[in-house]
N, C-alpha and C positions, 0 to 999 in steps of 0.2 A: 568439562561438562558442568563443573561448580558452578563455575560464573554464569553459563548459558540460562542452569539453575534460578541463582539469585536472582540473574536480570529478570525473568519470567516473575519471580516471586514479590517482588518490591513492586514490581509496576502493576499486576494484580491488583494489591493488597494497595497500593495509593489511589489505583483507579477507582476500588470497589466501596473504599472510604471515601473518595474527593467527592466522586459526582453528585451522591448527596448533597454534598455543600454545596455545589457549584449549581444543583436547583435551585438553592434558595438563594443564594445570589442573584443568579440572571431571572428567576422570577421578582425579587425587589427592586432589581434595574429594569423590571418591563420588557427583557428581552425575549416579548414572544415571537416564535415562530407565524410568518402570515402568509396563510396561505389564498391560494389563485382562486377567484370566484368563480371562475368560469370550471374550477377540476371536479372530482368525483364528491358530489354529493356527503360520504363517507367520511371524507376528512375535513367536513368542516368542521365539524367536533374536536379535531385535533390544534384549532387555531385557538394560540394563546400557548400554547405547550413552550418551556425554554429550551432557547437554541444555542449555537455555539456550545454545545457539550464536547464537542471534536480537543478543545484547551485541556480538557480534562488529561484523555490517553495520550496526546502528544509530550506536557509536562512527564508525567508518569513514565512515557519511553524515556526521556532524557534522563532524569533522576534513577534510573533503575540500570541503564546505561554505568551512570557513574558507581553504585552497586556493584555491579557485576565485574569492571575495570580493576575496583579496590578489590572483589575478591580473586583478581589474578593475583595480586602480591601473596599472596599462602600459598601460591602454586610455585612446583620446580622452576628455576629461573630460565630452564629450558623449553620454559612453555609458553613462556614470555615473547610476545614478537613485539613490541614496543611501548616503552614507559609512556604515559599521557598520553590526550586523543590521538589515534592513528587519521590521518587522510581519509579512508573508508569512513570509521565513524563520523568524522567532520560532513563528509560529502552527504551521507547517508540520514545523520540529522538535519543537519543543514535544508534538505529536499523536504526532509516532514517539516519543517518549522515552516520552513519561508513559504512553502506552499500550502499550506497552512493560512498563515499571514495573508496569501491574497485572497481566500476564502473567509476571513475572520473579516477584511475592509468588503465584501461583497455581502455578507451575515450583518454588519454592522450600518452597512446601508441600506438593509430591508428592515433591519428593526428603528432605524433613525427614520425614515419615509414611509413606516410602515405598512408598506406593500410587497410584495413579490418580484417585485423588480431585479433592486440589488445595481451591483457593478453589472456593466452591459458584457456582453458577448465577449465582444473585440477587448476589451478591455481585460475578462479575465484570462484571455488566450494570450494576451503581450504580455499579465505577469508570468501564468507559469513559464513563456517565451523565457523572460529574462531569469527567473527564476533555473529552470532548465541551462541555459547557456550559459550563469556563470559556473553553475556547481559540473557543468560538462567540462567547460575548461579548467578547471581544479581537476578534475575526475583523470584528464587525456595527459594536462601537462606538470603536474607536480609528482615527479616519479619520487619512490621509497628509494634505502641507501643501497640498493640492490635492483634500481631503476624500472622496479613492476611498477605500475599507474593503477588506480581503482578500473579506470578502463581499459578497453583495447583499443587499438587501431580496426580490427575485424569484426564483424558480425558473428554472432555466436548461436550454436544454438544448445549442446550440451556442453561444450567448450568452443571456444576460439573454432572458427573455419576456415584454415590456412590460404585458402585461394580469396575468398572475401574480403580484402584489405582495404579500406576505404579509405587509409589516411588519419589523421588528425584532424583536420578541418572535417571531416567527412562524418568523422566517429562521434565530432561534439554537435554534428545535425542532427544522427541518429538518436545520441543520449537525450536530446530535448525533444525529437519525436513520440521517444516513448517514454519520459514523462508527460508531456500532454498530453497521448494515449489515455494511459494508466489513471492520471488522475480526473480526466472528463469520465472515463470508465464506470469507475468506485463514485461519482461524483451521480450521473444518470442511475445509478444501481442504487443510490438512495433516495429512495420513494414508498418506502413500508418500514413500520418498526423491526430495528435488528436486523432488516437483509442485508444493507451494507457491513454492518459490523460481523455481524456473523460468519457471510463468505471473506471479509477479508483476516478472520481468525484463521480458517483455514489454508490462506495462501501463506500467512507470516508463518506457520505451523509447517507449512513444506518449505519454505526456505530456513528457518531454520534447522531444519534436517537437513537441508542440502549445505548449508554455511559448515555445520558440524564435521557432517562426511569428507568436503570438502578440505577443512582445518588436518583430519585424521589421514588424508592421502593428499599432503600439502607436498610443492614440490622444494616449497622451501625449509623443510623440517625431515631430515634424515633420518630421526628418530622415531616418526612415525608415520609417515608421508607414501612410503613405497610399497607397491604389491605387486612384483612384478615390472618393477621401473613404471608403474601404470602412478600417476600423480596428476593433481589441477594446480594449474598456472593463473593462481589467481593472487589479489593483496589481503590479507586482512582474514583470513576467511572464521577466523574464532571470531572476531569481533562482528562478523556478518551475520554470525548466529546469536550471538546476545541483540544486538537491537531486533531482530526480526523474533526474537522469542519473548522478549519484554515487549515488543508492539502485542505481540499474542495475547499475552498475560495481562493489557492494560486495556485492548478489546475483552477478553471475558469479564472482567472487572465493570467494564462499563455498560454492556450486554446486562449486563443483570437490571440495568435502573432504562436500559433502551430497549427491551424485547416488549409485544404488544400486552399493555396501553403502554406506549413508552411515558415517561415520565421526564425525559429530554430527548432531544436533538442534536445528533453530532453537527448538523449545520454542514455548510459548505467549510468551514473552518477544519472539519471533521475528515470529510470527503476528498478535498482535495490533499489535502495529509497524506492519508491513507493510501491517496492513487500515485503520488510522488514519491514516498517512500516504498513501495512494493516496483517503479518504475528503476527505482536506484539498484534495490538489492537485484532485479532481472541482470543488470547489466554489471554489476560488481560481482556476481556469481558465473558470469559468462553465460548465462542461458538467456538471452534477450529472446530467441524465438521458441524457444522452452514455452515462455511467460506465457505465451498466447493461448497456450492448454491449462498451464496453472492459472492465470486469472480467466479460465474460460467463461465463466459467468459473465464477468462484465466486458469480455470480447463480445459476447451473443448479444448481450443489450449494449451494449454500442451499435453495433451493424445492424440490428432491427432498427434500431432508430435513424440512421442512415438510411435503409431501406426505403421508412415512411418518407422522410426527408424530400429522396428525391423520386419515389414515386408520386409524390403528391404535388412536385414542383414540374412533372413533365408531363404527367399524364391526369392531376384531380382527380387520382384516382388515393384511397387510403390502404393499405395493407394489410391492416390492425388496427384494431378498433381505435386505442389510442396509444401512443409509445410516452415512456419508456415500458418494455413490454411488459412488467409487472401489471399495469394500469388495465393490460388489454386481457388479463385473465380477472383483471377484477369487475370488468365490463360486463363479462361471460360469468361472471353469479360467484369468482371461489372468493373464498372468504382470504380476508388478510393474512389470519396464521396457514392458510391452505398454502396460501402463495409462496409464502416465507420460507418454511419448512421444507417443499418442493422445490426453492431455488438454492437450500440450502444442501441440499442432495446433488441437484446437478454441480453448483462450484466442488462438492466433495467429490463427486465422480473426476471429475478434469484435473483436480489437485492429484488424485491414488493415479489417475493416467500418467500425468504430467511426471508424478515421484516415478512410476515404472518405467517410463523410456529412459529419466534419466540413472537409476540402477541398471538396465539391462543393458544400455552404453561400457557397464563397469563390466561388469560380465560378461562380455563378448569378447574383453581387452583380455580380461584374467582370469575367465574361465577355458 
């Protein structure tokens, strides 16, 4: 619980110092955010704001990562599951960086052209693609000395689903399914100050309790792993709770300089981070279909937008006023912090959901 601790505390406390600096950087490099002429009236006030705030909490998970790693050395040697990066964390940062990275070259073509533009469609779906497929094939084929994988071969949903077996080739489709998911998700769900940041405090915040629990009814730790021969079959699981608890820690740090008027923009650099590293930990906790109640929020606004999509593409007919659905309550008169606040209840609802099925999964076993 130390480490889980420090990591939380160092990426906090860099985030909540960095971004300040990192305003005044990207406002000296010019890097305003520019927004669409044709959007809500509302934010065009908000054009000129820096963007690429997203480098802030990213750095911050890495560094706080390393934190929490050092402070396993003070712990029993028996608590220990491996000296230097494990595979999970590799796989785990890796997703927030490099997805990341295609978001920072999509941020960095809208403040070079500046427009709204950015990298095209196609183009940001073929990085998270390759992004997604190599860190899947790291995830399926580089087993531990004890031959667990960051993934499975099965679809999971509070664990592993025995009949589900999809293979290896099958498994590294799904792991880049639902990074592409996750990070278009968190990516569409940023469109007001703080929403993104905020709902995805509360997912890193349940998976971390779920990395921890996990860690304490590990199947590979005799010591404290069993209740009832009831154990998770997963790799890594202490270390799944320090990055998803320093992502936490490195969201409220930057929450504080991004809630409304923000004062930056996590940018797509931000967004797409956030939706690749929440896609990683789904599928290295074995809860891949878990995820869909814990990141309910930007399940909803995904398929709204979907919705619009293809009712407007079959029928000219609109659904909402305007998607992402944030947009279409701002249409309808609520105010920014109205929206914010209210969607930040609903991700809270589906996160306390999302932790109760998977607690009363344990208690059905061991009660």
């Amino acid at each position: 619980m130390r480490a889980v601790i420090v990591a939380a505390a160092v990426a906090f406390i860099i985030s909540l110092f960095g971004t300040p600096v990192a305003i005044r950087v990207f406002t000296a490099l010019k890097a305003g955010q520019p927004i669409r002429s044709i959007g809500l009236a509302s934010n065009q006030g908000k054009k000129g704001t820096p963007t690429m705030g997203g480098v802030v909490f990213i750095v911050a998970t890495v560094f706080a990562y390393v934190a929490g790693h050092l402070a396993l050395t003070t712990l029993p040697e028996r608590q220990i599951a491996q000296e230097g990066p494990t595979m999970t964390a590799l796989v785990l940062l890796g997703l927030f960086v490099f997805c990341g990275a295609v978001g920072f070259f999509d941020d960095f073509l809208k403040v070079r052209w500046r427009n709204s533009d950015g990298l095209s469609a196609k183009g940001k779906l073929l990085g998270q693609a390759i992004v997604g497929g190599g860190f899947g094939i790291a995830a399926l084929y580089v087993p531990s000395t004890n031959g667990q994988t960051v993934a499975s071969e099965h679809i999971s949903l509070i664990r592993d689903i025995s009949w589900l077996n999809v293979g290896k080739v099958g498994a590294v489709m799904v792991f880049v399914f639902v990074i592409m998911a996750m990070s278009n998700g968190v990516n569409l769900t940023d469109g007001l100050d703080g929403l993104a940041t905020g709902a995805s405090i509360l997912v890193f915040g349940a998976y971390a309790l779920i990395g921890f629990w996990q860690y304490r009814h590990w199947c590979a730790d005799d010591a404290y792993g069993r209740v009832n021969d009831y154990c998770y079959q997963v790799r890594d699981p202490l270390e799944i709770a320090m990055i998803a608890a320093a992502a936490a820690g490195a969201c409220v740090g930057f929450l504080w300089w991004n809630t409304s008027p923000a004062r930056i923009f996590m940018g797509d650099v931000g967004s797409l981070g956030l939706g690749g590293l929440i896609g990683g930990l789904a599928v290295a906790t074995r809860t891949t279909l878990l995820s869909i109640m814990i990141g309910g929020l930007f399940v909803i606004i995904t398929t709204t937008w979907v919705i619009q999509i293809v009712s407007f593409r079959t029928t000219g007919r609109r659904v909402f006023r305007m998607v992402p659905l944030h947009h279409h309550f701002e249409l309808a008169g609520w105010s920014e912090v109205n929206i914010v606040v209210r969607f930040w209840i609903v991700a809270g609802v589906c996160v306390a959901v999302g932790l109760g099925l998977f607690y009363s999964d344990f208690l059905a076993v061991v009660g």
